[in-house]
Every structure is written in C-alpha cells, then in structure tokens.
Predicted model as a PDB file, atoms N, CA, C, CB and O in Angstrom, pLDDT in the B-factor column:
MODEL        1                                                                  
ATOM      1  N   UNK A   1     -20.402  53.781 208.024  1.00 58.00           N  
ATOM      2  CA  UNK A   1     -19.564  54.928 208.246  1.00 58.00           C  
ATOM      3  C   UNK A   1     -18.226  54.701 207.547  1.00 58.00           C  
ATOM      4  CB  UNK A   1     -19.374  55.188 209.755  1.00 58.00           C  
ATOM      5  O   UNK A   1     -17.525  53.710 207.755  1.00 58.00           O  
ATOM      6  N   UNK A   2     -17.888  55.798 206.610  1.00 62.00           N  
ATOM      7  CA  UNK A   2     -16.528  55.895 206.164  1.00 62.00           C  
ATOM      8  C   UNK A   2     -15.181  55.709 207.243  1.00 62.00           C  
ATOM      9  CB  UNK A   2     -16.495  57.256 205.551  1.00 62.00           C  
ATOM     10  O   UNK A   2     -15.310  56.131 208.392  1.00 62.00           O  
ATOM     11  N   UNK A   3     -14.206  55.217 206.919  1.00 66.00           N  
ATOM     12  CA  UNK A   3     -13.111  54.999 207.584  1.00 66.00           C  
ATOM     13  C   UNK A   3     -12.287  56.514 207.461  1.00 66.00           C  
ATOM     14  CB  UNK A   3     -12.362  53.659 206.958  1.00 66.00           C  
ATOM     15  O   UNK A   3     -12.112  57.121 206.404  1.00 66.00           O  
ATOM     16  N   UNK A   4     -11.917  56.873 208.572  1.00 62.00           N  
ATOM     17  CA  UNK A   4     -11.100  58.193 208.467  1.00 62.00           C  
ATOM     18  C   UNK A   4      -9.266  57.975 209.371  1.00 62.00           C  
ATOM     19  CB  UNK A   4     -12.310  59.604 209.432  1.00 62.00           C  
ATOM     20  O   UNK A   4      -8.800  57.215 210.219  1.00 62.00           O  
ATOM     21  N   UNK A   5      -8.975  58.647 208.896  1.00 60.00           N  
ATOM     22  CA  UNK A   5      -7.477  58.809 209.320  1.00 60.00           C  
ATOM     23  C   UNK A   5      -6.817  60.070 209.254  1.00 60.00           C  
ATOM     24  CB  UNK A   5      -6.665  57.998 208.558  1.00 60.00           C  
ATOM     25  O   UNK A   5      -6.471  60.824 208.345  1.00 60.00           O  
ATOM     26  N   UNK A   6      -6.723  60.069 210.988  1.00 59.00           N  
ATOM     27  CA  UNK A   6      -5.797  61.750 211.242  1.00 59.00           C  
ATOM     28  C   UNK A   6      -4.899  61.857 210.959  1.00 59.00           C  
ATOM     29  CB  UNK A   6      -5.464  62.362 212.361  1.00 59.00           C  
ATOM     30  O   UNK A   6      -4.157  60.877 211.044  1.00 59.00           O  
ATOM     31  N   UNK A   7      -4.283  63.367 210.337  1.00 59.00           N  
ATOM     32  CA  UNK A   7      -2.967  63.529 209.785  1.00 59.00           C  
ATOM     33  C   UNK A   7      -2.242  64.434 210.467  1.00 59.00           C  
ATOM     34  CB  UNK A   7      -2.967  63.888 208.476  1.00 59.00           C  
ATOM     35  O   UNK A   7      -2.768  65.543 210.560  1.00 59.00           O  
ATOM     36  N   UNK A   8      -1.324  64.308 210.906  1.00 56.00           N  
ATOM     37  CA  UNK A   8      -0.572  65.431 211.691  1.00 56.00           C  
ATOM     38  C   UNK A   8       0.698  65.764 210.680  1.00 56.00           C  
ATOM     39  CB  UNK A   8      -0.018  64.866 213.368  1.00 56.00           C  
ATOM     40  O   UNK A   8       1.303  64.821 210.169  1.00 56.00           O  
ATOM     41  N   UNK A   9       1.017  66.902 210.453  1.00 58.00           N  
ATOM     42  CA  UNK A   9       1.969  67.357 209.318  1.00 58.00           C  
ATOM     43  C   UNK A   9       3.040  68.055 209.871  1.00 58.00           C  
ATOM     44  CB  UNK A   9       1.321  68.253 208.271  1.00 58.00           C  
ATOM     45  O   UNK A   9       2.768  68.900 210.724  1.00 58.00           O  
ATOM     46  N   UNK A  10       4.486  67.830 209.483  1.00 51.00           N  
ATOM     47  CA  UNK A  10       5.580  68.328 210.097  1.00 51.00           C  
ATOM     48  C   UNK A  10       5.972  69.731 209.851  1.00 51.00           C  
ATOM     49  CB  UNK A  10       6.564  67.556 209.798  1.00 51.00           C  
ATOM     50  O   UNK A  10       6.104  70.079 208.678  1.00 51.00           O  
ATOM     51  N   UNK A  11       6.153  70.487 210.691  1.00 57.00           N  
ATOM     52  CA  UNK A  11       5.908  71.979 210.458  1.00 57.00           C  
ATOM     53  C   UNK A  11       4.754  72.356 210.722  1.00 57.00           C  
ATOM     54  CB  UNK A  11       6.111  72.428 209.234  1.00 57.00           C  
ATOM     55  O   UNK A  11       4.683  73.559 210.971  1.00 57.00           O  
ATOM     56  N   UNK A  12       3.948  71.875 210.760  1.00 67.00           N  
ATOM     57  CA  UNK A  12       2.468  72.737 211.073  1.00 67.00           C  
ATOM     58  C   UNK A  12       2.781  73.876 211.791  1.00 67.00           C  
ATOM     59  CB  UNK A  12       1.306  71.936 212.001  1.00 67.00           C  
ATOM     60  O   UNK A  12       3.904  74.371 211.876  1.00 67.00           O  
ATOM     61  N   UNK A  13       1.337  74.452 212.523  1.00 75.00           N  
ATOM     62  CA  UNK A  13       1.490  75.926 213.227  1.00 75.00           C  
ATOM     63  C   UNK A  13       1.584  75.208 214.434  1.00 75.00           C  
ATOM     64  CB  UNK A  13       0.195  77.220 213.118  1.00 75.00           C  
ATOM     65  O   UNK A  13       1.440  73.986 214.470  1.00 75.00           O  
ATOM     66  N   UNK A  14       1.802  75.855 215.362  1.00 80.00           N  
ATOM     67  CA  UNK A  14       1.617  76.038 216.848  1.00 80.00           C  
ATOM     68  C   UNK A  14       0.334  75.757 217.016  1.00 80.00           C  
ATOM     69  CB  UNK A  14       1.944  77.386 217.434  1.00 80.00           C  
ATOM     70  O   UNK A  14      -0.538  75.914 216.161  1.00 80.00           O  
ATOM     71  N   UNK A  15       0.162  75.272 218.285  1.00 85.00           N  
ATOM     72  CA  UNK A  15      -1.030  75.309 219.267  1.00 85.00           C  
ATOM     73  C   UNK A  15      -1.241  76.715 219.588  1.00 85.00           C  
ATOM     74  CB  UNK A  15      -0.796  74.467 220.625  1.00 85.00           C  
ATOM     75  O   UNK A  15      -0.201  77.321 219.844  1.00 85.00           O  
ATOM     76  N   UNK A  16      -2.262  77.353 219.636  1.00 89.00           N  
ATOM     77  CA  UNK A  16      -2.309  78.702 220.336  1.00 89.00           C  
ATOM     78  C   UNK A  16      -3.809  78.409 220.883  1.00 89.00           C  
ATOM     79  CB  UNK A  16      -2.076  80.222 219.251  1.00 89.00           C  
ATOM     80  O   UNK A  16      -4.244  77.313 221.236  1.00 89.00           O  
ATOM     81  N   UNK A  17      -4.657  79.945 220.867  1.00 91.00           N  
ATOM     82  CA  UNK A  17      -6.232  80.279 221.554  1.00 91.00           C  
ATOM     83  C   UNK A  17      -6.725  81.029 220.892  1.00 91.00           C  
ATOM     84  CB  UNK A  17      -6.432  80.869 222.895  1.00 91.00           C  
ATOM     85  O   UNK A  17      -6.087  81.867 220.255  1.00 91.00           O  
ATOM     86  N   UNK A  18      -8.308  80.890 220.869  1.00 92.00           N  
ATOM     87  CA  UNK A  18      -8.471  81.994 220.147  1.00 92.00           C  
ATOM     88  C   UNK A  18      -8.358  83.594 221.398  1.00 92.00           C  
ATOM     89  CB  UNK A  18     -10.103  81.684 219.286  1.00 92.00           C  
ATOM     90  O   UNK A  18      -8.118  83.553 222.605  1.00 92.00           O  
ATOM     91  N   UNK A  19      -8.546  84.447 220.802  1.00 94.00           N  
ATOM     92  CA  UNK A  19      -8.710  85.848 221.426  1.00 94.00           C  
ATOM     93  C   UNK A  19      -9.472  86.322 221.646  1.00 94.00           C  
ATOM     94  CB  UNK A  19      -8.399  86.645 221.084  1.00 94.00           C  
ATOM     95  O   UNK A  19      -9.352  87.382 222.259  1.00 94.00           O  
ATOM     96  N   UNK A  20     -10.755  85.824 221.278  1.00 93.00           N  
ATOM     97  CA  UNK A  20     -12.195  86.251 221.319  1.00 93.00           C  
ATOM     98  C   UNK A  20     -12.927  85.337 221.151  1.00 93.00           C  
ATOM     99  CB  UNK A  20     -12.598  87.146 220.484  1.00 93.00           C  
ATOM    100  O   UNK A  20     -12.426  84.275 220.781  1.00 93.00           O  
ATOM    101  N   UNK A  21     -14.590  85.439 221.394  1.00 91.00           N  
ATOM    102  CA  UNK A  21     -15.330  83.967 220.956  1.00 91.00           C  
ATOM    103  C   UNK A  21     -15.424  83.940 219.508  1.00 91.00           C  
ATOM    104  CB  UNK A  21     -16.935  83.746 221.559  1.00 91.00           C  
ATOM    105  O   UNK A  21     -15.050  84.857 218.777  1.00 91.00           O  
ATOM    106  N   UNK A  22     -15.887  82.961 219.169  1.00 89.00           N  
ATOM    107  CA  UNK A  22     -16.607  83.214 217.437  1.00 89.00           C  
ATOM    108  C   UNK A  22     -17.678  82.803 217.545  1.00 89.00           C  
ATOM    109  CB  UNK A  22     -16.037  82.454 216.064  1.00 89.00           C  
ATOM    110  O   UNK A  22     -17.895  81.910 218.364  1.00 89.00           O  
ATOM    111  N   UNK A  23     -18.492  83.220 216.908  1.00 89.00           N  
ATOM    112  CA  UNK A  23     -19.697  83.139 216.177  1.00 89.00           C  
ATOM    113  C   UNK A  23     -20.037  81.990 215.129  1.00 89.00           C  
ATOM    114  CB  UNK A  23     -19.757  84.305 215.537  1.00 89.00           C  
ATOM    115  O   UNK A  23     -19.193  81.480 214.392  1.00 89.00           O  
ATOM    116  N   UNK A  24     -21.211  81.695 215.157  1.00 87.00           N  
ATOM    117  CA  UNK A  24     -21.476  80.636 213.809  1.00 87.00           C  
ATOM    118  C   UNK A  24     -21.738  81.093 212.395  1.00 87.00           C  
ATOM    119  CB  UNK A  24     -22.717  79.800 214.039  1.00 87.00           C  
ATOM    120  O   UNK A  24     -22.079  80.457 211.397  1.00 87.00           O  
ATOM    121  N   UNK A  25     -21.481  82.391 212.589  1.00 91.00           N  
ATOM    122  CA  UNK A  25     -21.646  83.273 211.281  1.00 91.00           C  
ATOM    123  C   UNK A  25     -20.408  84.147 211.206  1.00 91.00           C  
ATOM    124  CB  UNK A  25     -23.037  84.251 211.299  1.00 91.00           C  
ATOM    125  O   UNK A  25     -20.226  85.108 210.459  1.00 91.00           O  
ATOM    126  N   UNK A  26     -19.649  83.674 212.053  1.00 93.00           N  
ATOM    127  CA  UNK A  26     -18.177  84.893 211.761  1.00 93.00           C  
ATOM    128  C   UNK A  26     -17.789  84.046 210.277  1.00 93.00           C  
ATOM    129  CB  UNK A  26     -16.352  84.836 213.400  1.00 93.00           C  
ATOM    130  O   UNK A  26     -18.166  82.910 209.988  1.00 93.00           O  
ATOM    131  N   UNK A  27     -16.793  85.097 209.319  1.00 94.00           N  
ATOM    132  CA  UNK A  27     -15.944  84.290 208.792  1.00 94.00           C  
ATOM    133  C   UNK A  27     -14.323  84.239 208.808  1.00 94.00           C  
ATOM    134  CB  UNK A  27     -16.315  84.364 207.747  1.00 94.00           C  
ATOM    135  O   UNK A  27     -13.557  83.565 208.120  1.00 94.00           O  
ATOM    136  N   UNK A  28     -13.989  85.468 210.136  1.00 95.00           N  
ATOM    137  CA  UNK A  28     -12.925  85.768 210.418  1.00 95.00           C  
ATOM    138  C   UNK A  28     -12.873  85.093 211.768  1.00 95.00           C  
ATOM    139  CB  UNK A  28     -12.696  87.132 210.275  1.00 95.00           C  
ATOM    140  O   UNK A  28     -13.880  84.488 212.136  1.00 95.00           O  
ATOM    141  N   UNK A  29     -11.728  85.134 212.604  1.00 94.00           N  
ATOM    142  CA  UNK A  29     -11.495  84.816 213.849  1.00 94.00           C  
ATOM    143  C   UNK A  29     -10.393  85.157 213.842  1.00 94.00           C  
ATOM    144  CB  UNK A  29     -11.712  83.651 214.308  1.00 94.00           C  
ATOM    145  O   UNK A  29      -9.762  85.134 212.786  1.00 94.00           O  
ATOM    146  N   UNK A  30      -9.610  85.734 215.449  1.00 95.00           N  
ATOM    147  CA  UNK A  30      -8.556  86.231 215.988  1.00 95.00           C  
ATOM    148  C   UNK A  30      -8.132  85.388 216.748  1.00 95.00           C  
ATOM    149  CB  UNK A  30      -8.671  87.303 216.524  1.00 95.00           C  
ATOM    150  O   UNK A  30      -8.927  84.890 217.545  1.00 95.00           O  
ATOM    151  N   UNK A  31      -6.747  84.964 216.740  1.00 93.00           N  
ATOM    152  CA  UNK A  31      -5.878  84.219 217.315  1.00 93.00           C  
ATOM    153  C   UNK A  31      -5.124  84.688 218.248  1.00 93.00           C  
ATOM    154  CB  UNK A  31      -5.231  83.761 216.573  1.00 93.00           C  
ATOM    155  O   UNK A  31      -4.783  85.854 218.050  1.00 93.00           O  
ATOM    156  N   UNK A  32      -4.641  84.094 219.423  1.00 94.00           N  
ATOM    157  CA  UNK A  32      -3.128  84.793 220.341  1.00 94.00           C  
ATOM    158  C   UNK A  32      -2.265  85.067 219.575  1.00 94.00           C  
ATOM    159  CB  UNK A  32      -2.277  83.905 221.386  1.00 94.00           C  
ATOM    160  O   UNK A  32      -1.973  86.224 219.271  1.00 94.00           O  
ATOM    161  N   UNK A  33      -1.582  83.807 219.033  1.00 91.00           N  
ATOM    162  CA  UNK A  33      -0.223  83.894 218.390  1.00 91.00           C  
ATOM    163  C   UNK A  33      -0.250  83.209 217.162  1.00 91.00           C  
ATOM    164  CB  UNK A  33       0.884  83.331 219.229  1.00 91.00           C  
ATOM    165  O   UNK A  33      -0.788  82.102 217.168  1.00 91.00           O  
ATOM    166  N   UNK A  34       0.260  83.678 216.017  1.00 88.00           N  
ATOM    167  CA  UNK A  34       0.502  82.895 214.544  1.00 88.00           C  
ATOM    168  C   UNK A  34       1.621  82.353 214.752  1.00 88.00           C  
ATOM    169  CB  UNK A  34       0.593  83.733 213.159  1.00 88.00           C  
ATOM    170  O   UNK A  34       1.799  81.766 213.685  1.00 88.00           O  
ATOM    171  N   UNK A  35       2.578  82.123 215.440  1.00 85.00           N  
ATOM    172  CA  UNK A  35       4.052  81.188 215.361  1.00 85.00           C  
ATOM    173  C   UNK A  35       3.791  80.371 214.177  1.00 85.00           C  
ATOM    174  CB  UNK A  35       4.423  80.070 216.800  1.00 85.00           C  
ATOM    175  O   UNK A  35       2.790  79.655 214.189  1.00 85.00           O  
ATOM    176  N   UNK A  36       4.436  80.382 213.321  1.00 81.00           N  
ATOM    177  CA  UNK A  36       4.550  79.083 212.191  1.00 81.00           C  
ATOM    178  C   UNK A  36       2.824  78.773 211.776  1.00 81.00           C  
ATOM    179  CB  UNK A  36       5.438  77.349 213.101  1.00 81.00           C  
ATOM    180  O   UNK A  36       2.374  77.647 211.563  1.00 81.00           O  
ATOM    181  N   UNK A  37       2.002  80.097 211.725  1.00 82.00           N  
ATOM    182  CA  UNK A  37       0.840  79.942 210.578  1.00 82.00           C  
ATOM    183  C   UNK A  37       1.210  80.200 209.257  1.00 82.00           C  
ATOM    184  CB  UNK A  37      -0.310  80.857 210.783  1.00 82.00           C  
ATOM    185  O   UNK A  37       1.982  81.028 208.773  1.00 82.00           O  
ATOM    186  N   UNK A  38       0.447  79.255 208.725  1.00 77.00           N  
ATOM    187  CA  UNK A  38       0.906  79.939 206.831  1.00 77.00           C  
ATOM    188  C   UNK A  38       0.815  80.884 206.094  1.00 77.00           C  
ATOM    189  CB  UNK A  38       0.467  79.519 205.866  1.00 77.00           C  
ATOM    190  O   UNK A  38       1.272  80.981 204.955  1.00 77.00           O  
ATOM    191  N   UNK A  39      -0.077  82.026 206.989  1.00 72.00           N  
ATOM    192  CA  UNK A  39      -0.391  83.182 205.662  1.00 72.00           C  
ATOM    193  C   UNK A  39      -0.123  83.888 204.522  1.00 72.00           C  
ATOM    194  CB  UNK A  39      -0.491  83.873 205.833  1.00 72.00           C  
ATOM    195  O   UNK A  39       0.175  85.046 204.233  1.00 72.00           O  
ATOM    196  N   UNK A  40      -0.403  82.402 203.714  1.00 71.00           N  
ATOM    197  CA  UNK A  40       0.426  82.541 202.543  1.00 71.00           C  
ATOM    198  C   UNK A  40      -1.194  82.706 201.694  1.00 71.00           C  
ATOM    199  CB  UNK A  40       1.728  81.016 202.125  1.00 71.00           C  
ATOM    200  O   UNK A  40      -1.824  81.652 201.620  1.00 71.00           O  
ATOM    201  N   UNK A  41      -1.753  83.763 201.172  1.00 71.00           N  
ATOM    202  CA  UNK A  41      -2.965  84.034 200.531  1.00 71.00           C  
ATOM    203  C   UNK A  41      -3.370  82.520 199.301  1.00 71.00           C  
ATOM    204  CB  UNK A  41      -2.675  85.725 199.699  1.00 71.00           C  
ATOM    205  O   UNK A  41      -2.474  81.973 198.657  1.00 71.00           O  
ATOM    206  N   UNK A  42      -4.121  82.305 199.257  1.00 72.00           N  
ATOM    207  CA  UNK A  42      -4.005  81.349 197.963  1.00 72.00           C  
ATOM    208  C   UNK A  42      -3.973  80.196 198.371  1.00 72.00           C  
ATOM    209  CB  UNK A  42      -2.860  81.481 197.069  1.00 72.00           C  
ATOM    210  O   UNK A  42      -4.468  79.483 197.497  1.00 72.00           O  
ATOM    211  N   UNK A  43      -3.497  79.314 199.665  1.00 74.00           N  
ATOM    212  CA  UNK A  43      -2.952  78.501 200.202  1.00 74.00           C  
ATOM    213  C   UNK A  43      -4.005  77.929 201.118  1.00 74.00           C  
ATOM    214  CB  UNK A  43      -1.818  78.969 200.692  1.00 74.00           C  
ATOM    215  O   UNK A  43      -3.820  77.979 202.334  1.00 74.00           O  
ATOM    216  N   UNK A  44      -5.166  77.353 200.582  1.00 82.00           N  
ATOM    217  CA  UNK A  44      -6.077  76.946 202.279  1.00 82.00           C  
ATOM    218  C   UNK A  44      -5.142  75.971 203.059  1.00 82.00           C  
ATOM    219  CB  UNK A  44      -7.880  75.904 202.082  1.00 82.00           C  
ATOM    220  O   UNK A  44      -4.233  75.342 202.516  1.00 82.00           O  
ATOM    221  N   UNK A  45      -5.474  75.901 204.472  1.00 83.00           N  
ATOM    222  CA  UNK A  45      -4.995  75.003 205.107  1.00 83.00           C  
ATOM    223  C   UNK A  45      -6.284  74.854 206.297  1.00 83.00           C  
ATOM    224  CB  UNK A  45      -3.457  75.382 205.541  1.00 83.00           C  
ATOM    225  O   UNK A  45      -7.102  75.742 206.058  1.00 83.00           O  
ATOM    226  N   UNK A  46      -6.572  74.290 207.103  1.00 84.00           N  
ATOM    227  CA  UNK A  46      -7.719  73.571 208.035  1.00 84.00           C  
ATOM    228  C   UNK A  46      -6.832  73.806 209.332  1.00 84.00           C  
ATOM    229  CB  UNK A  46      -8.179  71.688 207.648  1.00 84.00           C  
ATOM    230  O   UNK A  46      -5.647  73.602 209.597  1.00 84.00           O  
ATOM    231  N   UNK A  47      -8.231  74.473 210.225  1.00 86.00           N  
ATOM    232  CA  UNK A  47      -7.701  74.557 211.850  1.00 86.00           C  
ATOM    233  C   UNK A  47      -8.892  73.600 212.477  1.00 86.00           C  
ATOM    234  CB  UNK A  47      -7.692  76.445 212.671  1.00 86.00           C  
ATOM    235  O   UNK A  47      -9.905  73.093 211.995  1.00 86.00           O  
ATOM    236  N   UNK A  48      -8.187  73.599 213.990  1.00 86.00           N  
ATOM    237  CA  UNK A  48      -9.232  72.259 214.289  1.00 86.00           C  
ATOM    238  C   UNK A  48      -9.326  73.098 215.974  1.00 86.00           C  
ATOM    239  CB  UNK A  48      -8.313  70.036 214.132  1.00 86.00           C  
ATOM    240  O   UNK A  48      -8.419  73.513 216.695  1.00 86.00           O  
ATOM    241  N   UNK A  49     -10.405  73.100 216.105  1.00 86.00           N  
ATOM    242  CA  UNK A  49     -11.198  73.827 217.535  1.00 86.00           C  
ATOM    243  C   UNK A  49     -11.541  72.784 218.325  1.00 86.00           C  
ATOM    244  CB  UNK A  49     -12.668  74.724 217.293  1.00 86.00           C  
ATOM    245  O   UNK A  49     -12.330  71.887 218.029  1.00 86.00           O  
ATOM    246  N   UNK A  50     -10.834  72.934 219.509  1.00 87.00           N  
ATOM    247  CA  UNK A  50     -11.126  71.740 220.601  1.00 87.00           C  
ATOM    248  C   UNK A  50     -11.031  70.335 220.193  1.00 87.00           C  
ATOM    249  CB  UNK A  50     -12.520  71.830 221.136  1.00 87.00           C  
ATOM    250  O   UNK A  50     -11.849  69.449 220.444  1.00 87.00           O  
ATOM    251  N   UNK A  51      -9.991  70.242 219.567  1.00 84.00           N  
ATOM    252  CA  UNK A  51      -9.480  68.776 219.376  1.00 84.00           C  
ATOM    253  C   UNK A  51      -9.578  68.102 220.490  1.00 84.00           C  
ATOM    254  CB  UNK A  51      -8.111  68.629 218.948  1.00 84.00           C  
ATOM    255  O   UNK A  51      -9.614  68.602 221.614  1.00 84.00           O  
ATOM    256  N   UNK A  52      -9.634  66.690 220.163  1.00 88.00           N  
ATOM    257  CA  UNK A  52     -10.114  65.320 220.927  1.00 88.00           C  
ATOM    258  C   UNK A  52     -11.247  65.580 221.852  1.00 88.00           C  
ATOM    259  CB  UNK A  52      -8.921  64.648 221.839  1.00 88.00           C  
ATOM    260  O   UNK A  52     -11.345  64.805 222.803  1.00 88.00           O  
ATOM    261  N   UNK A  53     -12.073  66.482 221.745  1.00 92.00           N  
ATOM    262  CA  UNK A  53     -13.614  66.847 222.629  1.00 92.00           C  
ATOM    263  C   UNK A  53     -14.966  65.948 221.901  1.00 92.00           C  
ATOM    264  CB  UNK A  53     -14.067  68.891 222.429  1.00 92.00           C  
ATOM    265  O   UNK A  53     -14.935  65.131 220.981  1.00 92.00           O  
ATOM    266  N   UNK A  54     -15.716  66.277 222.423  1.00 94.00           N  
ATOM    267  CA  UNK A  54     -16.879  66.045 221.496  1.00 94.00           C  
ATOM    268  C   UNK A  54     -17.691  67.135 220.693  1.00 94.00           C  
ATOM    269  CB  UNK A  54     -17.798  65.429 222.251  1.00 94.00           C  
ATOM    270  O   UNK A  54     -18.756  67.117 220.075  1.00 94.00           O  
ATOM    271  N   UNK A  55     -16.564  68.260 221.013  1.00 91.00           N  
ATOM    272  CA  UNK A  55     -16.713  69.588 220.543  1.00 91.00           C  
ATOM    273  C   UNK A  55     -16.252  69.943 219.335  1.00 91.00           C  
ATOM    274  CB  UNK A  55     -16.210  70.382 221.317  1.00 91.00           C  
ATOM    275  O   UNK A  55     -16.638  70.944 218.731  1.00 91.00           O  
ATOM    276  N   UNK A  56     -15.244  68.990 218.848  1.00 91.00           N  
ATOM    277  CA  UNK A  56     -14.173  69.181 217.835  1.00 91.00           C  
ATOM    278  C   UNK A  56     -14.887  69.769 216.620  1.00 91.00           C  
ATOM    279  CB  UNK A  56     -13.390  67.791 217.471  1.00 91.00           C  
ATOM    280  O   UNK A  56     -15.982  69.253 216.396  1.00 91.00           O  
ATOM    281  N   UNK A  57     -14.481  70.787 215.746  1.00 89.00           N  
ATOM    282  CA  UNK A  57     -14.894  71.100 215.100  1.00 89.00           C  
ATOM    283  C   UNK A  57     -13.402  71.622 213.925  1.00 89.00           C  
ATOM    284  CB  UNK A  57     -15.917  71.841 215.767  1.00 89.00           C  
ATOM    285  O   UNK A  57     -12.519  72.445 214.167  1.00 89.00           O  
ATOM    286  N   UNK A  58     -13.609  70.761 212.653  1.00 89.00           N  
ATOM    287  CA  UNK A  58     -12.422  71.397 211.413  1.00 89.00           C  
ATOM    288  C   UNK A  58     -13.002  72.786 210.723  1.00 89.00           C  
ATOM    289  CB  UNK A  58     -12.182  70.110 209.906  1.00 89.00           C  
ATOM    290  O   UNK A  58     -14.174  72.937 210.375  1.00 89.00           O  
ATOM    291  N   UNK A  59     -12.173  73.562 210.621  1.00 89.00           N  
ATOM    292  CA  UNK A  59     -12.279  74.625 209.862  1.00 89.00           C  
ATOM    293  C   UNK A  59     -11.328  75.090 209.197  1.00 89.00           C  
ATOM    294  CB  UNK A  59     -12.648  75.440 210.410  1.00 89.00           C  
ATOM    295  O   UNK A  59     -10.211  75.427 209.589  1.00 89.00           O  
ATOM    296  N   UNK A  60     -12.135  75.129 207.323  1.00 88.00           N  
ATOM    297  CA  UNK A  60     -11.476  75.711 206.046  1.00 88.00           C  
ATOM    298  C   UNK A  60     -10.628  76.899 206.474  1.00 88.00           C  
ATOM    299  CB  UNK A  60     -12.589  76.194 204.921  1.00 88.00           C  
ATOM    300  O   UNK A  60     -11.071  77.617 207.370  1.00 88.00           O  
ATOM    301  N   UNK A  61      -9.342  77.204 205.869  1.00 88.00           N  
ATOM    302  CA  UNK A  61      -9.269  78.403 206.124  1.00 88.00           C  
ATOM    303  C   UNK A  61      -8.359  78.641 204.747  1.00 88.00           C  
ATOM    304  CB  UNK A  61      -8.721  78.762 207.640  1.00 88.00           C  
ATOM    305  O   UNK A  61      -7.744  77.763 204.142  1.00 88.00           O  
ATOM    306  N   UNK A  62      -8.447  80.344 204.341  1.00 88.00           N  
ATOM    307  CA  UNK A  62      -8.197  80.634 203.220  1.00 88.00           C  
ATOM    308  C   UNK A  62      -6.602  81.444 203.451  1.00 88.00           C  
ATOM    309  CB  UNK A  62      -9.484  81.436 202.611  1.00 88.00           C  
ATOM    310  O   UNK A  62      -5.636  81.386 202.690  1.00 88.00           O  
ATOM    311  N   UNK A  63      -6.685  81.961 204.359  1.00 87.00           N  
ATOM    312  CA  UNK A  63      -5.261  82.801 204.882  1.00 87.00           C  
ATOM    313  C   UNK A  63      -5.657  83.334 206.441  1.00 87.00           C  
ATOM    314  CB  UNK A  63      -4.838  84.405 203.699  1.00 87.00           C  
ATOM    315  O   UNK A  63      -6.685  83.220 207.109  1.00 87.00           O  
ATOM    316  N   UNK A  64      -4.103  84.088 206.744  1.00 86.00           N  
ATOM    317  CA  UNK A  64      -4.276  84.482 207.852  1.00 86.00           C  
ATOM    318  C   UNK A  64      -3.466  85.498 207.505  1.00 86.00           C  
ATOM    319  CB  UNK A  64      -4.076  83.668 208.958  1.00 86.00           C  
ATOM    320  O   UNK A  64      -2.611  85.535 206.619  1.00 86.00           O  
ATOM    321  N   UNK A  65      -3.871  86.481 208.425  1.00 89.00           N  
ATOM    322  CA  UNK A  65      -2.517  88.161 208.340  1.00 89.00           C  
ATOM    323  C   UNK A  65      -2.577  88.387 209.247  1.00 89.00           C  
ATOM    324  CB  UNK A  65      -2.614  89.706 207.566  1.00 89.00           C  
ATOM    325  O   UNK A  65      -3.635  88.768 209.748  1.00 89.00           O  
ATOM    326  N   UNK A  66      -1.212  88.235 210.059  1.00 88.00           N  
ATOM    327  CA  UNK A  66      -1.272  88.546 211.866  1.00 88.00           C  
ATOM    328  C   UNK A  66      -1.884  87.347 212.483  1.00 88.00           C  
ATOM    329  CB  UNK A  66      -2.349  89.994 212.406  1.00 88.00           C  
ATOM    330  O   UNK A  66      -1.736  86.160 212.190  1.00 88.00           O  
ATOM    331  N   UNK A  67      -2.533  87.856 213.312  1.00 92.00           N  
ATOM    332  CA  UNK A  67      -3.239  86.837 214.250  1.00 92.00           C  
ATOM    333  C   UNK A  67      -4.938  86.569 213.852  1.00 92.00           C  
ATOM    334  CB  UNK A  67      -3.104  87.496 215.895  1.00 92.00           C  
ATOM    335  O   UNK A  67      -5.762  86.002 214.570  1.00 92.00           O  
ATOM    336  N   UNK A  68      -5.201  87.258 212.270  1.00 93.00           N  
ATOM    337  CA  UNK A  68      -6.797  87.517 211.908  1.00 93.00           C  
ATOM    338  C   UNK A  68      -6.341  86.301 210.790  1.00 93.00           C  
ATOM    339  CB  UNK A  68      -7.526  89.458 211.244  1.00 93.00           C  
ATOM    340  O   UNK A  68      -5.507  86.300 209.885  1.00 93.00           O  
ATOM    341  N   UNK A  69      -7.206  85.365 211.249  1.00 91.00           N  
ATOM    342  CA  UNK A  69      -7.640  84.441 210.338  1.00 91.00           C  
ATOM    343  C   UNK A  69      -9.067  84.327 209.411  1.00 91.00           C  
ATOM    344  CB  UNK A  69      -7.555  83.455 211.060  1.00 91.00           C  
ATOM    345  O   UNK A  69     -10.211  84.660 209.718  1.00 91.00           O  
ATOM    346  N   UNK A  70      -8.648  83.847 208.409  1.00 91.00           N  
ATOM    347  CA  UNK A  70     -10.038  83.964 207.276  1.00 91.00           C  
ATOM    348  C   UNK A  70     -10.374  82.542 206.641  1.00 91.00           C  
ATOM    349  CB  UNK A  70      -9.665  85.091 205.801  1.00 91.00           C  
ATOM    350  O   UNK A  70     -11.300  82.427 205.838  1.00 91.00           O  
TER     351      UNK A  70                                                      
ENDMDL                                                                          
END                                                                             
C-alpha cells in the first residue's frame, strides 16, 4: 500500500451539510452554506463526505454557484 498524507489548506471552505441526499449517479449536489467555497469555474478543488468514518468518501469538483455544487 502507497503511503498517503492529509492536507488541510488555509482558507479552505467551511464545514457545512449537504441539503439533500445524493445519489451515486448525481453529478450535482446541494449544500447548506458556501461560506468561503471557491466557485471560481475552471478551478477544481475536492470535497470530502463523512470525514474520519469508514464512510469517507473524496469528491472531484469542478465549481460551485450558490450552494449547487458540480
């Protein structure tokens, strides 16, 4: 097994929830609150679902507008 190392970045977004469930075929998802998300188009950045679980799951993301992430 590869060696990995978590990165936590200064400024990041907020902690928030999602607003709805998602799906394993969504490619959007709705958030509570964007406080300090990047939706800067062009710009991926990675969200992370149920951190420290055995649930944890990273997800690509391409932008966000509002609280609709892509």
């Amino acid at each position: 097994m590869a060696a990995f190392e978590r990165r936590f970045f200064a400024g990041g977004a907020t902690s928030t929830q999602l607003a709805n469930a998602m799906g394993a075929g969504d490619s959007t998802f709705v958030i509570v609150s964007a406080t300090a998300w990047p939706g800067t188009p062009g710009v991926d950045f990675w969200v992370v679902i149920d951190r420290d679980t055995t649930a944890e799951e990273k997800i690509k993301c391409t932008q966000n507008v509002g609280t609709t992430v892509t």
